[in-house]
C-alpha angles and dihedrals in degrees: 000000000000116000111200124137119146108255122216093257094063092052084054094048085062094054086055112048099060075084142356115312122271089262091043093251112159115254146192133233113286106267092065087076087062115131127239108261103224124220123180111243136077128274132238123280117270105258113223109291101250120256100276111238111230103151126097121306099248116132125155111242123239083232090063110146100014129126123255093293093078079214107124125083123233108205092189101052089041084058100056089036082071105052091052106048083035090121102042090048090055095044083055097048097039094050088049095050085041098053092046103042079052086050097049103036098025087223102155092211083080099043088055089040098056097042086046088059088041084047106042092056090039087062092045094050093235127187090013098111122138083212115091154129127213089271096042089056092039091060088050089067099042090050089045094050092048098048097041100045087052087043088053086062095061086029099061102021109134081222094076093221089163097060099093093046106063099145096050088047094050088047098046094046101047082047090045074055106058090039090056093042085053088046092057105049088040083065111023127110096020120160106253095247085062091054117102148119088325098065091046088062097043088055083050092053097048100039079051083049095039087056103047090045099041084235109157090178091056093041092056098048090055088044083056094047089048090053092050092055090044094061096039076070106103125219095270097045107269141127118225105200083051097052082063090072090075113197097021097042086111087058098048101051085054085043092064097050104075090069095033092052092045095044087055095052096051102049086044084064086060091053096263109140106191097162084103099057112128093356097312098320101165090054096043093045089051087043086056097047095049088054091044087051092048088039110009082176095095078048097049082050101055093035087052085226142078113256135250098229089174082099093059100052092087110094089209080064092083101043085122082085092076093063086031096064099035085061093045140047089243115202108252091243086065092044082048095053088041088052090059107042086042162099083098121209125179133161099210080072102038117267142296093020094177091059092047102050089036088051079076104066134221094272097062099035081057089052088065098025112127132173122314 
């Protein structure tokens, strides 16, 4: 028999997150207070804890060999990219399904299971090396903003489903800390041509990580990052630095959404409202990209090159349309279209992105809706 019913600490939850919290804590949008819905029945058995990485950050890229385009795939090198980062890749992916089977089933076998494998490479000081290439550093964010957007959901669940692990939480957030803190210093003070999609998600990784650590310090410097990224938007909605990447400039651009359009949201839920940035950039840069997926020919033209739409058949690929339509009053012809590619799930955010941002409610959604 299923158990869910909304506690009060999830309505007040609601009352919160239009701003910071009463006691200034930092929060996160509203569907992060969602309860754990309960089922009767037994969970899986924990799968091993992945060998935690702890040696230096220096992976080959799939784009070894390319131009500066950074366009061309390498099957080789990707091949060997993903032997090396096999067992960051699987703790990713395993915390996220975890997290949402627990969610979703309320079995505590995942929820230990999930916070075993967090704790276990928080111990052994895992992905902090000082030594590191672009694509070493690269794989630290991503990592960071996986584990720590699935975290936010056991963090913040009006369920309280951390209380009686106060020892695993203390150990997975100090450790959430010194991974951002690395994060930060891996992509601050770039020169703007060098500021990409890359930055986006390690913004994403460290305002996740500022959250779910009440860290201010963390959460503007991914607020600065975002605004970076907001006025590197043109006039007509595109991203320079993205249009480099030739044919797959289109991909790209849809490629830096997700973190924009979650770092908006959240920062929107501490009362940041960065819609206006340079005269409205995130919404005219997602307004750019829909029209490029219906017609990539404006982008072919600008790119100076046809584009590889191969990166933008997966539907997961649009999951920034979640935070996206919870920031703006979205036409029903677009909620229509999100409605059936969705739900989205991605573990780069995560999870299960659709539950999260429809926890909220319409009525909510509508309070901070703005123009499409």
């Amino acid at each position: 028999m299923t158990r869910s019913r909304l506690a009060l600490p999830f309505l007040f939850g609601l009352l919160l997150t239009d701003g910071a919290s009463a006691a200034g804590a930092l929060v996160p949008p509203h569907g992060y207070y969602a309860p754990v819905e309960l089922h009767e029945g037994k969970g899986e058995t924990c799968a091993a804890v992945p060998t935690p990485y702890t040696g230096k950050l220096v992976f080959r890229s799939k784009y070894e060999g390319s131009d500066s385009a950074r366009a061309t795939l390498n099957k080789e090198s990707e091949q060997a990219f993903r032997a090396q980062t096999a067992s960051i890749n699987e703790l990713e992916r395993g915390v996220s399904q975890m997290v949402e089977h627990y969610m979703e089933k309320g079995r505590p076998e995942y929820l230990e299971c999930a916070l075993n494998w967090m704790t276990t490479w928080a111990q052994a000081g895992a992905l902090l090396s000082t030594e590191f290439n672009h694509t070493g550093k690269s794989m630290r964010k991503w990592a960071l903003g996986s584990l720590a957007g699935a975290y936010l959901q056991l963090r913040f669940s009006s369920s309280q489903p951390l209380k009686s692990y106060p020892r695993e939480q203390q150990l997975i957030e100090e450790w959430f800390a010194r991974v951002g803190e690395q994060v930060v210093r891996d992509w601050s003070d770039l020169p703007l041509k060098q500021i990409n999609n890359h930055s986006y998600w390690a913004a994403w990784s460290v305002m996740a990580t500022a959250v779910a650590t009440d860290r201010r310090d963390l959460f503007d410097w991914a607020v600065e990052e975002l605004r970076i990224g907001a006025n590197q938007v043109d006039s007509d909605g595109y991203l320079p630095n993205e249009i480099r990447r030739r044919q797959r400039a289109l991909a790209y651009h849809n490629y830096s959404l997700p973190p924009l359009m979650m770092i908006a949201a959240f920062a929107q839920a501490n009362g940041v409202d960065l819609r206006d940035e340079n005269d409205g950039a995130l919404g005219r840069l997602a307004s750019k990209v829909l029209a490029g997926v219906e017609n990539p020919a404006p982008f072919a033209k600008r790119a100076d090159q046809k584009q590889d739409m191969s990166d933008l058949q997966e539907n997961s690929k649009f999951s920034w349309l979640e935070p996206y339509c919870s920031l703006y009053a979205c036409s029903p012809a677009l909620r229509k279209k999100k409605a059936e590619l969705g739900p989205f799930k991605t573990f780069r955010l995560g999870g299960d992105v659709t539950r999260i941002f429809e926890s909220a409610g319409p009525s909510s959604r509508a309070a901070i809706g703005k123009r499409d």
